[in-house]
C-alpha positions as CSV (number, residue, x, y, z in Angstrom):
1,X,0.0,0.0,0.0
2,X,2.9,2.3,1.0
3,X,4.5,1.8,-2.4
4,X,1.1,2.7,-4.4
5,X,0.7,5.8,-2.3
6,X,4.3,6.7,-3.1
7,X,3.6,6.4,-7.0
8,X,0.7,8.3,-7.0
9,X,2.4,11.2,-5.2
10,X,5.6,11.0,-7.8
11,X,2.1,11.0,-10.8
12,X,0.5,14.1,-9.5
13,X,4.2,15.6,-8.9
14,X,5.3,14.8,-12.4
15,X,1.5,15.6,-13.6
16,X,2.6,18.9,-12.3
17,X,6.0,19.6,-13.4
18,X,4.6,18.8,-17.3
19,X,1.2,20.9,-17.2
20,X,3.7,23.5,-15.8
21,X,6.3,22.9,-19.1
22,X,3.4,22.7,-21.3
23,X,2.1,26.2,-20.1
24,X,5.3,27.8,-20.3
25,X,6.4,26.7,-23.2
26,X,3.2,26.9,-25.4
27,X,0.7,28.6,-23.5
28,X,-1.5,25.4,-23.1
29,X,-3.7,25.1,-20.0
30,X,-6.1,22.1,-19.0
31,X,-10.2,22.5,-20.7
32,X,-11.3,23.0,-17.1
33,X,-9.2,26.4,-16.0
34,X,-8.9,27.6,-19.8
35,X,-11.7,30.2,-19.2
36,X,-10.5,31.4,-16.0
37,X,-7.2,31.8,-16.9
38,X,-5.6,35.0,-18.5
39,X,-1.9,34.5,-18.2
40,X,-1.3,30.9,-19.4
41,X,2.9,31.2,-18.9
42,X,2.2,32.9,-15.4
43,X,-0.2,29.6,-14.5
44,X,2.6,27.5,-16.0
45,X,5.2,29.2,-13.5
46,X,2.9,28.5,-10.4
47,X,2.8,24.9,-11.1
48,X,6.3,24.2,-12.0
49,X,6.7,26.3,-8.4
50,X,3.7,24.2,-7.0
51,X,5.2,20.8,-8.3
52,X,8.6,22.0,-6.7
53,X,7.4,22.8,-3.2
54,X,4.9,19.5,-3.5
55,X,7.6,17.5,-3.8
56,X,9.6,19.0,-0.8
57,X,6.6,18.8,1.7
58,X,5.7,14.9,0.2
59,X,9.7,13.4,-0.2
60,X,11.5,15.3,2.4
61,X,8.7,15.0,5.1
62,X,9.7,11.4,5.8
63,X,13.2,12.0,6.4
64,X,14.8,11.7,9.7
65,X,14.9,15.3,12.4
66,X,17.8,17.0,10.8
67,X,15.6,17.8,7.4
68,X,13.0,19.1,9.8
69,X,12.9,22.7,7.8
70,X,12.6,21.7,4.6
71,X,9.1,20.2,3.9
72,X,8.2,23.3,5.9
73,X,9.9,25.4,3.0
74,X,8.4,23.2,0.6
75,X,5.0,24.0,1.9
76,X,5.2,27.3,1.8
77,X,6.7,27.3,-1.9
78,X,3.5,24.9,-2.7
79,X,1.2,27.8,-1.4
80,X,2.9,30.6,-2.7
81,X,2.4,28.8,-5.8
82,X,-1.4,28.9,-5.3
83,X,-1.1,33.0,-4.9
84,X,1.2,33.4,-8.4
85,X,-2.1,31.0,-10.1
86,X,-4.3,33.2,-8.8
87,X,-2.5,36.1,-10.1
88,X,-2.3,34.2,-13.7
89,X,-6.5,34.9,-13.7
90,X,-6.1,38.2,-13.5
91,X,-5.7,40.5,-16.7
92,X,-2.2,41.9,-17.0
93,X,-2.4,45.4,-16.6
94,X,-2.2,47.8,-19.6
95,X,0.8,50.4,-20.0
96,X,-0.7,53.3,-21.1
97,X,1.7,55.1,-23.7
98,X,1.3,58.2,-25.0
99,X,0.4,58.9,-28.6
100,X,3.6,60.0,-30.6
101,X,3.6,63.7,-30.9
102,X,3.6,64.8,-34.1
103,X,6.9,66.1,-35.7
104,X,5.6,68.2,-38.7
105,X,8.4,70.7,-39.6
């Protein structure tokens, strides 16, 4: 049982990491978010992060006293993760430049 549990945790992790690459890289996000979502390389950054700090909290949590910090860090990288998705819904904000003046001599 322990073994099946530890493959399903490297699946989601790995799940993860690729959805992540694949929004990077191409901008592709799963059907369900696809309306929600604005910034598709900004959601793709929050789950590489998310798979990142996932795999701290879940691997490194088992380990003996003297790693005692680190799923702690990999917690908090998972849900800062959360807050960069949920700023990859948001529009990015416009620039607003001003018109070119123009240079009739």
């Amino acid at each position: 049982m322990h073994m099946f549990l530890v493959a399903l945790a490297v699946s989601a992790v790995a799940l993860m990491a690729v959805s992540g690459v694949l929004g990077v890289t191409t901008g592709w996000v799963p059907r369900p978010a696809r309306r929600r979502i604005a910034r598709p390389r900004l959601w793709g950054y929050g789950q590489l992060i998310g798979a990142a700090g996932a795999a701290l909290w879940l691997f490194l949590g088992v380990l003996p006293a003297r790693f005692d910090v680190l799923p702690l860090v990999g917690w908090c990288v998972f849900m800062a993760s959360l807050g960069v998705q949920t700023l990859a819904r948001r529009p990015a904000a416009r620039i607003h430049r001003p018109a070119p003046a123009d240079s009739a001599s």
